[in-house]
N, CA, C and O atoms as a Tripos MOL2 file, in Angstrom:
@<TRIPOS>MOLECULE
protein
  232   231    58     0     0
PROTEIN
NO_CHARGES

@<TRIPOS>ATOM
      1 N           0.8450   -1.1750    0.0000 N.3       1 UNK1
      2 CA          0.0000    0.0000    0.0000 C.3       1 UNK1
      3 C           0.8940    1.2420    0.0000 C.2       1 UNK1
      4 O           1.7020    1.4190    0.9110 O.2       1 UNK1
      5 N           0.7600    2.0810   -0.9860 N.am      2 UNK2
      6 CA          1.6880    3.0730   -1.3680 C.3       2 UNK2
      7 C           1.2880    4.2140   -0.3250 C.2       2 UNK2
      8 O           0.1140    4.1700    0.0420 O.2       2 UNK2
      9 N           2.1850    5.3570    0.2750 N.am      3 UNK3
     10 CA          1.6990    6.1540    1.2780 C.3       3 UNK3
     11 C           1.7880    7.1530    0.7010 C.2       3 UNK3
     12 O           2.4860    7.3730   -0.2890 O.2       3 UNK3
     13 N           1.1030    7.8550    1.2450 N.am      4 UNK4
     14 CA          1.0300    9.7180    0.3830 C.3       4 UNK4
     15 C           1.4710   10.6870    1.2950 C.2       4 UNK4
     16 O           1.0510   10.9760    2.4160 O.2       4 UNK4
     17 N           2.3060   11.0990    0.6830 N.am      5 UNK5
     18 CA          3.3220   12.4560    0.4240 C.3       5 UNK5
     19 C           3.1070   13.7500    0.1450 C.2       5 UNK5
     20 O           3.1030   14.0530   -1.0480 O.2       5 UNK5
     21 N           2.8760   14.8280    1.1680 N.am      6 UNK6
     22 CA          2.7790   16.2380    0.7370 C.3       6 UNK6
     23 C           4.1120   16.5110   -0.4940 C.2       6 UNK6
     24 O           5.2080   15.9630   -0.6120 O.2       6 UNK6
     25 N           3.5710   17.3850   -1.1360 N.am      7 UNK7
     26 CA          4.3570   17.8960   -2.1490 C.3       7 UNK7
     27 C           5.6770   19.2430   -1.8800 C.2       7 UNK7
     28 O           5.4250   20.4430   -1.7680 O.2       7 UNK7
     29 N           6.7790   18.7360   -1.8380 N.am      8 UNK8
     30 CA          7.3130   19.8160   -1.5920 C.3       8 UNK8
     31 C           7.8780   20.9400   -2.5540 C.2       8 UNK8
     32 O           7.9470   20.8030   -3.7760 O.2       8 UNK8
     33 N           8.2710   22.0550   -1.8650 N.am      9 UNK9
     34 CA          8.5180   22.7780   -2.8680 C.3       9 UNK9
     35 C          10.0430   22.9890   -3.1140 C.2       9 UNK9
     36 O          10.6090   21.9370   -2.8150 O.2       9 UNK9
     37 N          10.8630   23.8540   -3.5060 N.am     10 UNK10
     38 CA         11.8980   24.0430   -3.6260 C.3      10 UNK10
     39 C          12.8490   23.4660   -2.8160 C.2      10 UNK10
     40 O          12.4590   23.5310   -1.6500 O.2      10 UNK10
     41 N          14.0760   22.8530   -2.9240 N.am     11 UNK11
     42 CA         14.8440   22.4870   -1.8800 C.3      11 UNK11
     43 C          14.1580   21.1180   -0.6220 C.2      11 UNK11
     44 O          14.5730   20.8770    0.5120 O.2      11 UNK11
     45 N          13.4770   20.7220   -1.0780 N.am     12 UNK12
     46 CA         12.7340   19.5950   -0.3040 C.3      12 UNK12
     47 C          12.1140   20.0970    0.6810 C.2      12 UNK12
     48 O          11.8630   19.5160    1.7360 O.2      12 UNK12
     49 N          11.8070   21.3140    0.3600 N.am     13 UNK13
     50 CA         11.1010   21.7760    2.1450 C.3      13 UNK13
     51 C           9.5420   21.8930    2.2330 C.2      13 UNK13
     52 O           9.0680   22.2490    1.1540 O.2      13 UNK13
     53 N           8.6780   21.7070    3.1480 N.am     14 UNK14
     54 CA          7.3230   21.1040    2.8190 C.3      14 UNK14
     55 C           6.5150   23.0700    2.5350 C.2      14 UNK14
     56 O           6.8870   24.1290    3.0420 O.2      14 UNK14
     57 N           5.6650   22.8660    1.8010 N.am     15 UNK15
     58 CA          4.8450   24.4590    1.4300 C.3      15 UNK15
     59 C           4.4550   24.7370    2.5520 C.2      15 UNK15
     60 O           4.0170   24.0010    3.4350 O.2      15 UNK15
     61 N           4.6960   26.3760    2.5150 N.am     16 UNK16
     62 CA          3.8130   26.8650    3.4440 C.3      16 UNK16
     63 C           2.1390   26.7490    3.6560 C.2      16 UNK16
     64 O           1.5490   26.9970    2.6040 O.2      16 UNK16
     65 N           1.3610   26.4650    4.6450 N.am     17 UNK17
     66 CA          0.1210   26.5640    5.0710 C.3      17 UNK17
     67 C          -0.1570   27.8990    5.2480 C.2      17 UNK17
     68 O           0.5510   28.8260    5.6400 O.2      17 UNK17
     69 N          -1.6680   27.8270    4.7800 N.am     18 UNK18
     70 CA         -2.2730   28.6040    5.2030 C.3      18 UNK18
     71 C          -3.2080   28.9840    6.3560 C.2      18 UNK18
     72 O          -4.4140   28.7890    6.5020 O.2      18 UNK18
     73 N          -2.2520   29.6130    7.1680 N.am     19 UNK19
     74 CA         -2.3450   29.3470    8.8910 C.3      19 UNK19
     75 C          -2.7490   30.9270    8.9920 C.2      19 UNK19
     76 O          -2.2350   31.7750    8.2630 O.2      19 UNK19
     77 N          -3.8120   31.2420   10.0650 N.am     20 UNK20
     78 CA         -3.9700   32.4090   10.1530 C.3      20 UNK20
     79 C          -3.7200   32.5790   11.0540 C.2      20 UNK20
     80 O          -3.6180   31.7180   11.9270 O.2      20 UNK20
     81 N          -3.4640   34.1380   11.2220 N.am     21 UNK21
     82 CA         -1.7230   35.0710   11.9780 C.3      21 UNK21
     83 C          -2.7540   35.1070   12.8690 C.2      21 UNK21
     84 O          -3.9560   35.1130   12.6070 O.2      21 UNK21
     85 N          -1.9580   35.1410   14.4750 N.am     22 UNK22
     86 CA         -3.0910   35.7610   15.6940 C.3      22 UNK22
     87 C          -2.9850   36.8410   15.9700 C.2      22 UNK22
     88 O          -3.4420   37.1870   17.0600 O.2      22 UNK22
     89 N          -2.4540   37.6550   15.2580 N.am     23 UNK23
     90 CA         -2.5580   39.5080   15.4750 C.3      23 UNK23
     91 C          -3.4690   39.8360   14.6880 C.2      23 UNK23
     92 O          -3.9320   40.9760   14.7200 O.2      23 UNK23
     93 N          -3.8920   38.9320   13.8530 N.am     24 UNK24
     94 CA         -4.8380   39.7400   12.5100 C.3      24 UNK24
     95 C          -6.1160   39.1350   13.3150 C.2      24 UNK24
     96 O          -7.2190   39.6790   13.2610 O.2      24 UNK24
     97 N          -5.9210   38.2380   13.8880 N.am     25 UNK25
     98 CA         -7.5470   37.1880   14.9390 C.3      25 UNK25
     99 C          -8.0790   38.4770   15.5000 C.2      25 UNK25
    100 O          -9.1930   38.9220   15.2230 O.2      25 UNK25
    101 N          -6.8920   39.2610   16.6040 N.am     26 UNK26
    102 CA         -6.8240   39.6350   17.8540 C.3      26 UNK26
    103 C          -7.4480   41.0140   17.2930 C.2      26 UNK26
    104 O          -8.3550   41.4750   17.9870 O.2      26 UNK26
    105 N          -7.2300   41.4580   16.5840 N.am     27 UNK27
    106 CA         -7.0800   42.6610   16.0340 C.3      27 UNK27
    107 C          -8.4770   42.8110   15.7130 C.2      27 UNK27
    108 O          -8.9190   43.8750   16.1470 O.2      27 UNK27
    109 N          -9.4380   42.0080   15.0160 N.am     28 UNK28
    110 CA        -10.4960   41.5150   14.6490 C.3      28 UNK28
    111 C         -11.2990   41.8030   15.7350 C.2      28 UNK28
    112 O         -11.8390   42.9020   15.8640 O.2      28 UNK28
    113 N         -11.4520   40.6430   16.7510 N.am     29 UNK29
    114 CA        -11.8110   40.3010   17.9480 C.3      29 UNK29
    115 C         -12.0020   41.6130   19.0860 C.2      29 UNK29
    116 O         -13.0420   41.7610   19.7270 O.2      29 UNK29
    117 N         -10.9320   42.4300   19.1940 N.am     30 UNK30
    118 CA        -10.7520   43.6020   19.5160 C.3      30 UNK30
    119 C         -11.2760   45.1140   18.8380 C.2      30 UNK30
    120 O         -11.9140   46.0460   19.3280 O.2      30 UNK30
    121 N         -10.8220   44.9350   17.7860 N.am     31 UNK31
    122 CA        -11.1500   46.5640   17.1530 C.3      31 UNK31
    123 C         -13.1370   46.3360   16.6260 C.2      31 UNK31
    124 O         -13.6890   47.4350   16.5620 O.2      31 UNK31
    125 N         -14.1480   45.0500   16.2750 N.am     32 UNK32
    126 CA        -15.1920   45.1030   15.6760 C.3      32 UNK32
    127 C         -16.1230   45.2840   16.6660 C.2      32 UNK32
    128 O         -17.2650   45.6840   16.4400 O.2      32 UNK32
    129 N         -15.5710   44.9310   18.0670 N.am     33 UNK33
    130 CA        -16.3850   45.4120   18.8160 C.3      33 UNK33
    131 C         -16.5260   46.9930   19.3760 C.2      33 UNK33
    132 O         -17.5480   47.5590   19.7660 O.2      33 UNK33
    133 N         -15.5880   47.3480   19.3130 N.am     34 UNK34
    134 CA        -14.8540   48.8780   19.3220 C.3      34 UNK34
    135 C         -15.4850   49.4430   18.5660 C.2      34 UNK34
    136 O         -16.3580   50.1470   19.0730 O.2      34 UNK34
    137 N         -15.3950   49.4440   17.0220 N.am     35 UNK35
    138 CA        -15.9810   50.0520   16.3860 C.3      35 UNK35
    139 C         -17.3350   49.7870   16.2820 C.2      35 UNK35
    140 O         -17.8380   50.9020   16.1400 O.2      35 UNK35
    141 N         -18.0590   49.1100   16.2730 N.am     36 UNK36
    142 CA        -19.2600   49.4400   16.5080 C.3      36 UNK36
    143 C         -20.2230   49.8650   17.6780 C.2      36 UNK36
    144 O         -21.4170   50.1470   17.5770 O.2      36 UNK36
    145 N         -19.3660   49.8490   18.9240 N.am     37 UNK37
    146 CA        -20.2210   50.6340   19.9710 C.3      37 UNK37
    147 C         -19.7550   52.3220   19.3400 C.2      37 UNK37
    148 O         -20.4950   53.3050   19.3850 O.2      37 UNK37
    149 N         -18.3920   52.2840   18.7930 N.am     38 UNK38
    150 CA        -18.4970   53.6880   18.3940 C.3      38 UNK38
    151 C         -19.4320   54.5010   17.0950 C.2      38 UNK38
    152 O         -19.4530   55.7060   16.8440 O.2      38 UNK38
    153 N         -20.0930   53.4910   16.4700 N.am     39 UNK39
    154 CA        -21.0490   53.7600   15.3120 C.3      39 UNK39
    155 C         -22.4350   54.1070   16.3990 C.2      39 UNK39
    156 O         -23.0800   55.1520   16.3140 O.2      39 UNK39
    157 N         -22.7340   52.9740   17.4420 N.am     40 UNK40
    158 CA        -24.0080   53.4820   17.9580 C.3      40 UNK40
    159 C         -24.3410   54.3250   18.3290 C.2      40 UNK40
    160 O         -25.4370   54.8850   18.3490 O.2      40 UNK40
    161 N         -22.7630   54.6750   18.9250 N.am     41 UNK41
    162 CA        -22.4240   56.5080   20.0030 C.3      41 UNK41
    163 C         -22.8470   57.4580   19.1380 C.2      41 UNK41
    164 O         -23.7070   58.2450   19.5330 O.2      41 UNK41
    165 N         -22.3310   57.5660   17.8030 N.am     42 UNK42
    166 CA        -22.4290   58.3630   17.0030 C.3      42 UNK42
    167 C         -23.7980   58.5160   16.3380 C.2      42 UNK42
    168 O         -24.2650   59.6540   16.2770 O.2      42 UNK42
    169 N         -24.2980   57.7730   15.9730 N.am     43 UNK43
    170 CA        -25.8440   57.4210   15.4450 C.3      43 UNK43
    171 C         -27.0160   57.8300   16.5320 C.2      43 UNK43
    172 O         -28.0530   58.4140   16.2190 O.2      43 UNK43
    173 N         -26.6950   57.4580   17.7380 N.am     44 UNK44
    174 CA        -27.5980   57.5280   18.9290 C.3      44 UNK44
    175 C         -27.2180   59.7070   19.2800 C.2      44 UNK44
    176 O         -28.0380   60.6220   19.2090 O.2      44 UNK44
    177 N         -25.8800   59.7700   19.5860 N.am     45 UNK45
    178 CA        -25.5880   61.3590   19.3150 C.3      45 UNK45
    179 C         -26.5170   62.1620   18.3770 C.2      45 UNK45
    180 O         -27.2170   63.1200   18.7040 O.2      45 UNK45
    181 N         -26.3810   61.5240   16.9800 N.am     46 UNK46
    182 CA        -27.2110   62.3370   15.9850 C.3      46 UNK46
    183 C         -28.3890   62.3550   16.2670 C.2      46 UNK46
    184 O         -29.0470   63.3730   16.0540 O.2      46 UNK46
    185 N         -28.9940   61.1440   16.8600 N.am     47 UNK47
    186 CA        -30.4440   61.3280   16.7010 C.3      47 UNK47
    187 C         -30.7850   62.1550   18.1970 C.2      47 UNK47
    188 O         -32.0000   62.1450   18.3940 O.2      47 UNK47
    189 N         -30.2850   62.6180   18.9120 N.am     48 UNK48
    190 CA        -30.3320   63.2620   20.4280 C.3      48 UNK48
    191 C         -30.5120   62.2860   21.1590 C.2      48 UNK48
    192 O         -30.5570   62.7450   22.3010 O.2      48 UNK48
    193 N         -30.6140   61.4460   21.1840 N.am     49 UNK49
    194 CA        -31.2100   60.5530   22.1050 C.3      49 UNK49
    195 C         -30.3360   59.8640   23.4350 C.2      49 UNK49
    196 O         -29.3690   59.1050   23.3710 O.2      49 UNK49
    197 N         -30.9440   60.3390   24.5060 N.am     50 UNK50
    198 CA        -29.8990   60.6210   25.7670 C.3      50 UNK50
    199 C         -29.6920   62.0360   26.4030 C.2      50 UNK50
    200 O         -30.0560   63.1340   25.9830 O.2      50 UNK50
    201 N         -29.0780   61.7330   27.4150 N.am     51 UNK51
    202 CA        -29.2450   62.6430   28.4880 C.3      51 UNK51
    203 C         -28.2020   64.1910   27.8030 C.2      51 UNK51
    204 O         -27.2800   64.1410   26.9880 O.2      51 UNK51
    205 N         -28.7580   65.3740   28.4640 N.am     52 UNK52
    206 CA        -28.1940   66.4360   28.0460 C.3      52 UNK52
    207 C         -26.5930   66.4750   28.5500 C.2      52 UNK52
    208 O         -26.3120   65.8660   29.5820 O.2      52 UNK52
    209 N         -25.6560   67.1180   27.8960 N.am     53 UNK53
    210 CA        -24.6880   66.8390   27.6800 C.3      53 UNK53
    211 C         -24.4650   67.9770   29.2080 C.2      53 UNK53
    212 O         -23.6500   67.6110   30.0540 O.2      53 UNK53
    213 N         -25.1480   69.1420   29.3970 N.am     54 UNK54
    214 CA        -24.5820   69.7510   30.2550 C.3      54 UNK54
    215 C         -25.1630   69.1610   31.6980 C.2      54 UNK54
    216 O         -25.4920   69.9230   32.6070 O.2      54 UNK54
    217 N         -25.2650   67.4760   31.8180 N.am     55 UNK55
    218 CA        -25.1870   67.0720   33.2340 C.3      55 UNK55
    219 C         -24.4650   66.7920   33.5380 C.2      55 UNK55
    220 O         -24.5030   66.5520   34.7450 O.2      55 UNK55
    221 N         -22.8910   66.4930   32.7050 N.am     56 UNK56
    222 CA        -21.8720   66.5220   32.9220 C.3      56 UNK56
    223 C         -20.9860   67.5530   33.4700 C.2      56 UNK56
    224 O         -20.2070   67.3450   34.4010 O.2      56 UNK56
    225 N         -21.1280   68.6580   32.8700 N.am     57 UNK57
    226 CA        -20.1960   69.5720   32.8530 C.3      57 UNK57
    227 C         -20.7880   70.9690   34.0560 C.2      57 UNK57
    228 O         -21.8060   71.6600   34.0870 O.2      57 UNK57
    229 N         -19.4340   70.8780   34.9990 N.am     58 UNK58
    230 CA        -20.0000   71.6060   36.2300 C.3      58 UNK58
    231 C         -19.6450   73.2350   36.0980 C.2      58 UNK58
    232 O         -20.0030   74.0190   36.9770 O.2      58 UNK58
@<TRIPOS>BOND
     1     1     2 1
     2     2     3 1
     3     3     4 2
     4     3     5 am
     5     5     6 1
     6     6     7 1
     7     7     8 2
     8     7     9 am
     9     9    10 1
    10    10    11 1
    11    11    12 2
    12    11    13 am
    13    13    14 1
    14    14    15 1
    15    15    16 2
    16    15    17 am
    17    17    18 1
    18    18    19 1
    19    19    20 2
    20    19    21 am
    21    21    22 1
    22    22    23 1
    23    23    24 2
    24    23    25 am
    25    25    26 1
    26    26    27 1
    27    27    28 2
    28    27    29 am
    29    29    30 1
    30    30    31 1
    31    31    32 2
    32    31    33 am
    33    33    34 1
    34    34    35 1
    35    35    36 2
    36    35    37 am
    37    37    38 1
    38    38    39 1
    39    39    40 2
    40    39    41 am
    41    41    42 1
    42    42    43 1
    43    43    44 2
    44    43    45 am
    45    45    46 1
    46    46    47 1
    47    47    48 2
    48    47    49 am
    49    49    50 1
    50    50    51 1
    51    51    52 2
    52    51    53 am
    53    53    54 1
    54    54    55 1
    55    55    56 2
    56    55    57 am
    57    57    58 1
    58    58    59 1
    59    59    60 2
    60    59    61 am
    61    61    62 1
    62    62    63 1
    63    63    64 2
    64    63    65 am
    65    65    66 1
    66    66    67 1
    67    67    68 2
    68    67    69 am
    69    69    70 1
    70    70    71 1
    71    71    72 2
    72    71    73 am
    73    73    74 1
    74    74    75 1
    75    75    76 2
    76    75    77 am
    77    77    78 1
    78    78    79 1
    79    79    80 2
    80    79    81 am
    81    81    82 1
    82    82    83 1
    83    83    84 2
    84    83    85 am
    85    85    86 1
    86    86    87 1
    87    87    88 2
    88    87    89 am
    89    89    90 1
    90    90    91 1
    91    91    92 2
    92    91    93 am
    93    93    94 1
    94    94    95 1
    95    95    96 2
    96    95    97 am
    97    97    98 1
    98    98    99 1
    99    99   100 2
   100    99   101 am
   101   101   102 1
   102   102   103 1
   103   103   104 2
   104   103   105 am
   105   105   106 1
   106   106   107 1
   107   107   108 2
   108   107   109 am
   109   109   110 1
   110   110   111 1
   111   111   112 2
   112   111   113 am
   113   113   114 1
   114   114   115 1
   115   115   116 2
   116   115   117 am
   117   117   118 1
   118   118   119 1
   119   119   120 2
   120   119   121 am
   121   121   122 1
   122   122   123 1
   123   123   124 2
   124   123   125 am
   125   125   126 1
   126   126   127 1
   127   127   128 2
   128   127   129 am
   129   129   130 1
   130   130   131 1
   131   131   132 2
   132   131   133 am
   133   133   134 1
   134   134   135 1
   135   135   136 2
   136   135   137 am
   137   137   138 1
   138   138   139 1
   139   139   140 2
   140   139   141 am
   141   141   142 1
   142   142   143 1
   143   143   144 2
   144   143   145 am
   145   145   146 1
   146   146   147 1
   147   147   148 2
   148   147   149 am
   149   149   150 1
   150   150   151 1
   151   151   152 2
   152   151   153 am
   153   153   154 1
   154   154   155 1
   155   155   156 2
   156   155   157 am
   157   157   158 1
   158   158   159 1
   159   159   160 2
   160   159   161 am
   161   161   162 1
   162   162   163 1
   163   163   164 2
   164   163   165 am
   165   165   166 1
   166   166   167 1
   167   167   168 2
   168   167   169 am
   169   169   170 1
   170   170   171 1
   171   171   172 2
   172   171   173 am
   173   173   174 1
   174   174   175 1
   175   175   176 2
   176   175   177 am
   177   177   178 1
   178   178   179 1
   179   179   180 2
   180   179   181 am
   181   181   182 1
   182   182   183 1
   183   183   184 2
   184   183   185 am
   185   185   186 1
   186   186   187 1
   187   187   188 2
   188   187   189 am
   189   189   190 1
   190   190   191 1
   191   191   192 2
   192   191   193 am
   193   193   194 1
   194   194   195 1
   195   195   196 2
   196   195   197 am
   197   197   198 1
   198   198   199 1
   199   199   200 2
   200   199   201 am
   201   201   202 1
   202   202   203 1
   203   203   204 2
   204   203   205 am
   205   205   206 1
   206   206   207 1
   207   207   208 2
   208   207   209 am
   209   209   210 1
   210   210   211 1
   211   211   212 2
   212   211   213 am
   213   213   214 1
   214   214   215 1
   215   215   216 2
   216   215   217 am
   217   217   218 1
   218   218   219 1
   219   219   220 2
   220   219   221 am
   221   221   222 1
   222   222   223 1
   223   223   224 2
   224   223   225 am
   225   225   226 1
   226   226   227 1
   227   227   228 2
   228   227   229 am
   229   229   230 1
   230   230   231 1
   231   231   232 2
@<TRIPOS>SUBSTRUCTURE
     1 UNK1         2 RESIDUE 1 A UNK
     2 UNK2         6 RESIDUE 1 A UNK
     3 UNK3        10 RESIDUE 1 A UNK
     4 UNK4        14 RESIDUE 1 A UNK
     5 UNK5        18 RESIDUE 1 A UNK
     6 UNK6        22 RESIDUE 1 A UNK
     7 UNK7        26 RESIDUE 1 A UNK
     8 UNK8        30 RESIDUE 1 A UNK
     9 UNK9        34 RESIDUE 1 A UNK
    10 UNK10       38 RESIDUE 1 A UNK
    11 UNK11       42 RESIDUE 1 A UNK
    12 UNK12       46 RESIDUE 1 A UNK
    13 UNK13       50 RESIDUE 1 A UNK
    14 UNK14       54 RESIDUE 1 A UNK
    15 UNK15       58 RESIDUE 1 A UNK
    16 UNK16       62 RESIDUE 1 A UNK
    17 UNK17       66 RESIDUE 1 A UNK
    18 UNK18       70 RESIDUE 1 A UNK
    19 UNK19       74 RESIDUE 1 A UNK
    20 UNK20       78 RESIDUE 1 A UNK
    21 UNK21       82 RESIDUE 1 A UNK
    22 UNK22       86 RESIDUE 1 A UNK
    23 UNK23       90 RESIDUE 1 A UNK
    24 UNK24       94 RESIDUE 1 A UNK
    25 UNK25       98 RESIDUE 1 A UNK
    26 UNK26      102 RESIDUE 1 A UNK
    27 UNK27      106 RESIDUE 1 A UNK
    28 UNK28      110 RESIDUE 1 A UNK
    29 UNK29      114 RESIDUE 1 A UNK
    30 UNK30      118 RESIDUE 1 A UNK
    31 UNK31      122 RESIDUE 1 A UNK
    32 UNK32      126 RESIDUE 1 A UNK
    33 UNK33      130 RESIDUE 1 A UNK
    34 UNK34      134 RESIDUE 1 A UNK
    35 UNK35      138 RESIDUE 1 A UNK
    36 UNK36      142 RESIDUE 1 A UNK
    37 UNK37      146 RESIDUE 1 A UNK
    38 UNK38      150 RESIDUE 1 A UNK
    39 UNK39      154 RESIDUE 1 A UNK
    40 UNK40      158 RESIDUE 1 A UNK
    41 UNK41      162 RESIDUE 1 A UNK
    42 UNK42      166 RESIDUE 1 A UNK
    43 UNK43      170 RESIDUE 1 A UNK
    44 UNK44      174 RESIDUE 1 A UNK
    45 UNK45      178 RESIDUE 1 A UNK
    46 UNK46      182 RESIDUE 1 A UNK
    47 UNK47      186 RESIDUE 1 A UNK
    48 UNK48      190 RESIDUE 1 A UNK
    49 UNK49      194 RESIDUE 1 A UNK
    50 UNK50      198 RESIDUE 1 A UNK
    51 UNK51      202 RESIDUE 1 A UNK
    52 UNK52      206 RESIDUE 1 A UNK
    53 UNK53      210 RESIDUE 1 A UNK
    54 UNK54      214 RESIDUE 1 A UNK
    55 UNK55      218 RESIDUE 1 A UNK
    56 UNK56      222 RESIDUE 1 A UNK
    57 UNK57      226 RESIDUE 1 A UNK
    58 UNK58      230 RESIDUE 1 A UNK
């Protein structure tokens, strides 16, 4: 029974995979939630909706 063999490339060394990077995961994971509470801020801002801004400011 003959066994099977990844194909290598140049120099006998096996191909690179396509492995995905964990800064590009993290980055993902991190910035889509980010940005979209900052779309609601902004959307919810435009439409007034929420408390007046000068209950903040003394």
């Amino acid at each position: 029974m003959p066994t099977k063999h990844r194909s290598h490339g140049k120099k006998g060394q096996p191909e690179p995979r396509n492995k995905p990077v964990l800064w590009k995961w993290l980055l993902a994971v991190v910035l889509g939630p980010v940005l979209f509470l900052a779309w609601a801020e902004l959307v919810l801002l435009l439409v007034g909706y929420g408390q007046p801004k000068g209950v903040f400011i003394r």
